[in-house]
N, C-alpha and C positions, 0 to 999 in steps of 0.2 A: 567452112573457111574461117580460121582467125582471124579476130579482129585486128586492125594495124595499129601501137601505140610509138609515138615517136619520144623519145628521149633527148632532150637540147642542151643537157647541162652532167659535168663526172657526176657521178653516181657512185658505191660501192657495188664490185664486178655482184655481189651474191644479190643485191636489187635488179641487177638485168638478168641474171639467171632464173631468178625469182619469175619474172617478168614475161621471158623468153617461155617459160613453159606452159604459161597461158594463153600466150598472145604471139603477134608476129612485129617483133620490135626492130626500131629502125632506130641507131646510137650515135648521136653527135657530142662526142665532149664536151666541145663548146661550139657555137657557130660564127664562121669567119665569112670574110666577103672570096675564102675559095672553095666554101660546101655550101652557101647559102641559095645557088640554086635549084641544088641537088635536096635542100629541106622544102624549099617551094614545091618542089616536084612530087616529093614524097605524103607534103600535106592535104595535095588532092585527092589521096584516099586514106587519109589519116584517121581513126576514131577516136585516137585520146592524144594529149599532150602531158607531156612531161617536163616541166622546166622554170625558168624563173626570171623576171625582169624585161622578155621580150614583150613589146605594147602589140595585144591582141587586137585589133581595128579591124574597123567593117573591111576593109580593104582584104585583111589576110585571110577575114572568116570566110570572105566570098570563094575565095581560092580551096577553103576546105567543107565541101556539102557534108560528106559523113560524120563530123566531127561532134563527140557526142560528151564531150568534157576535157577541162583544160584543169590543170593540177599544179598548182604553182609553189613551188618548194621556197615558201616565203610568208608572214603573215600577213604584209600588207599587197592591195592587190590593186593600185590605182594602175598598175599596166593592163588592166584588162577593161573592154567596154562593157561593163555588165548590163547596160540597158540595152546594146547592141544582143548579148548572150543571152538575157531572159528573152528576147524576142526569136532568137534562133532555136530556144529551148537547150541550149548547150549549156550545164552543169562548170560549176567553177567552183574548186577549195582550194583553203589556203592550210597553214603548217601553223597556228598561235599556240602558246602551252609551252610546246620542247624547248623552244630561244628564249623565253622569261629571263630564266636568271643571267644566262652569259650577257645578253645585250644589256641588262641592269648594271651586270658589271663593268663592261664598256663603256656606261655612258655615265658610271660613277669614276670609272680610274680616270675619264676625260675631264670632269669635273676638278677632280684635285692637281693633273695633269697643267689643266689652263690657272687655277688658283697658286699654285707652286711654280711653276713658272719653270717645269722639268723638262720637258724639250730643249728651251730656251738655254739651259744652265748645262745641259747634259753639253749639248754644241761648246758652249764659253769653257768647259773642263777640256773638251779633248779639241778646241784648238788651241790649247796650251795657255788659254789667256788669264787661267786662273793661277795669281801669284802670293795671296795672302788673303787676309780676311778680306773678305764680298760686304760692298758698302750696302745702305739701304735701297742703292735704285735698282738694284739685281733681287730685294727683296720679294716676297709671296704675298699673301695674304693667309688666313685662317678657315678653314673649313668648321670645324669644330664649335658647335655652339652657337650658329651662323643662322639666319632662318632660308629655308630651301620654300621656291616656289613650285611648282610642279604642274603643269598647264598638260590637263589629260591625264585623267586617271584610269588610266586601262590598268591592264595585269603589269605590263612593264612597269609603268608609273607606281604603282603601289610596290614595286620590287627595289624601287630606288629611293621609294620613301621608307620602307623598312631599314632599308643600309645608313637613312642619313638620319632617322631618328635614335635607330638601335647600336651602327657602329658611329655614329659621330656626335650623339646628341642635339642635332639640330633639330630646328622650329619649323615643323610642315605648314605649308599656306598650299592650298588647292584650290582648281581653276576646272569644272569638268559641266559636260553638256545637263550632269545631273547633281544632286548630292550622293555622298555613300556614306553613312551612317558607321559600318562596320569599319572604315579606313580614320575615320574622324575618332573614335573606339578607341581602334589598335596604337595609332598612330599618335596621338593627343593633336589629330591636323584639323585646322579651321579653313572651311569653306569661304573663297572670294571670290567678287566680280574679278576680270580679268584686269580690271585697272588697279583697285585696290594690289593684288595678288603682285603688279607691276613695281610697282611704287614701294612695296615693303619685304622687297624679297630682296636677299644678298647674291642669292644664286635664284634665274630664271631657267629652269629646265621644259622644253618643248617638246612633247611626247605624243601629240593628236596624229592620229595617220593624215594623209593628205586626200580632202575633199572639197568642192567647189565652193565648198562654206569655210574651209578653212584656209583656202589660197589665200598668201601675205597676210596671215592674222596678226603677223608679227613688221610689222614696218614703222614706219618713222615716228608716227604719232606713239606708239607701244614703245619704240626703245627712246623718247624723251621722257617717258611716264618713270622708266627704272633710275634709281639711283646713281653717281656716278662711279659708287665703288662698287655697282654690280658686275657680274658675270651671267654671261648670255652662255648659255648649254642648247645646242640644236640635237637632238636624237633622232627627229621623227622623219621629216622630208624635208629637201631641200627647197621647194614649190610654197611654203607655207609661210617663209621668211622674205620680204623683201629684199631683195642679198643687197641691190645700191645701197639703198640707207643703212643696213648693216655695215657697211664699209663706210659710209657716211660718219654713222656713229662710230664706230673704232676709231676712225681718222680723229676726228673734232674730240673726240673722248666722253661723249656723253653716257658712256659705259665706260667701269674698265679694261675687259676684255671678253673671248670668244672662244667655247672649244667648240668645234664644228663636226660631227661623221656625216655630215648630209649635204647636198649642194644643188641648187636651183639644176648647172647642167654636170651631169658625170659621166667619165672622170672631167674633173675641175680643169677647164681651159689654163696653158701655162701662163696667159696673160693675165687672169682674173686678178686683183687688185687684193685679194685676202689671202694669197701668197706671200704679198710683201710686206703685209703687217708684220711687228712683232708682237701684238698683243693677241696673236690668233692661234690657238692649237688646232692642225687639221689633221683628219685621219680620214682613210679611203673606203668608206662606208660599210666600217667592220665590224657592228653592232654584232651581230651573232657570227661570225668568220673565228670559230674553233672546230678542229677536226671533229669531235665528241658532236657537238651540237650540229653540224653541218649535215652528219649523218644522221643524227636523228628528226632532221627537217626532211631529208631525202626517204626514208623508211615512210614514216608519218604521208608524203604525198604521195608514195608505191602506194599504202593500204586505200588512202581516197581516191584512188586512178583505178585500183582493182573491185571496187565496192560501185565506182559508178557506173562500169564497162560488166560488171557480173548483174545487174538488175537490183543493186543493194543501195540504200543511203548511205553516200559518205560520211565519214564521221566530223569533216568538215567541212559541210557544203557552206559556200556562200550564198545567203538567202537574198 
């Protein structure tokens, strides 16, 4: 008998046929509240998962005894209870590597995006309210030659310091659990406490995945430590940041402004209060959301779905 793998999220059709000839695969596009009983159903004899963003919980795992690895088309994996999974002995990888550069680029065009004030101005042009020269209060600020702080040096982090020392000549300052030697190297970046890194950064860029050590590392006390002609860059999780005080800060100005892809809850409640800023650029958590990269997050979690269900090491198991 084939193993059953469930699929929770599009895919391109040659990954489920891929798929299909191995196994006995059960395809949800997406899951809504009018097939969500119908995937409960399916996960009590489920041996692998396919998918991304759903929170795996003792609750679900109970409901799935055969389940023998969970594959998450994503690099970060705080939806999953991995202390709940190593007890279950259920197998969990994630997709890092293929999303590097597009989300680098995401969270640099957001960067000049919240500095240039291009949302902002794009609206003021096409509701016709631009009628001659733009005074200074419609003005930007300067990217270029600026020092970048950069809080989390992963691959991402090092993909956005490459772009802001090599395409903009900016001054790297890093904030990371270790030193790196070869980024300090490449980069001409200096190692800083988190505070130091605060206080002399023009751009704070937050790039740590979200762990119980990093929830709110960024609140009130950290964004009175920044400058107040800085710019706050959220990339990483929306859990990691205070968002009140964030809003606090915006409000009162002790920054000067915010580009956000991340948000404590998503999608972002229409009430939340960092809507009505105008000093905030938000975007709908599109860090890697290109067709090219999407795919090859989905290919990459097939080969670690098929590697743990055939008796092989995933190529990226979460240890």
């Amino acid at each position: 008998m084939k193993q059953k793998v469930i699929v929770y999220r599009k895919v391109p059709n040659d990954i489920i046929e891929n798929l299909t000839s191995q196994f006995e695969v059960v395809y949800f596009e997406r899951l809504h509240d009018g097939n969500y009983q119908e995937f409960l159903k399916e996960l009590q004899t489920a041996d692998g998962l396919l998918g991304a963003s759903m929170k795996m919980n003792q609750e679900l795992l109970e409901m799935a005894p055969n389940l023998k690895i969970i594959s998450n088309i994503s690099v970060g994996y705080d939806n999953l209870d991995m202390n709940e999974l190593r007890r279950r002995g259920i197998k969990a990888t994630n997709t890092p590597g293929v999303l590097v550069d597009t989300t680098a680029d995401t969270i640099f065009g957001l960067l000049l995006a919240t500095a240039r004030r291009i949302p902002e101005l794009d609206h003021y042009v096409k509701n016709g309210e631009w009628s001659g020269t733009i005074g200074e209060s419609l003005f930007g600020v300067d990217v270029h030659h600026k020092t970048l702080g950069i809080i989390g040096m992963g691959s991402i982090g090092r993909a956005i310091a490459k772009r802001g020392h090599f395409g903009f000549d900016m001054n790297i300052l890093y904030h990371n659990r270790s030193r790196k030697e070869e980024i300090e190297n490449e980069f001409s970046a200096e190692y800083c406490e988190l505070a130091d890194l605060l206080k002399n950064s023009d751009y704070v860029c937050l790039m740590t995945p979200y762990t119980p050590e990093t929830d709110k590392m960024i609140g009130e006390r950290e964004l009175r430590l920044m400058k107040r002609s800085a710019i706050f860059i959220n990339g990483s999780r929306g859990k990691n940041v205070d968002e009140q005080a964030l809003i606090k800060a915006l409000k009162e100005q002790w920054i000067l402004a915010a580009g956000l892809d991340v948000y404590e809850q998503e999608p972002i409640a229409k009430e939340n209060h960092l809507l009505a800023l105008p000093n905030v650029v938000t975007l709908p958590h599109i860090g890697s959301a290109t067709k090219e990269t999407r795919d090859k997050m989905a290919r990459l979690a097939a080969d670690n779905l098929i590697a743990g269900l055939t008796g092989n090491v995933p190529p990226n198991l979460i240890k």
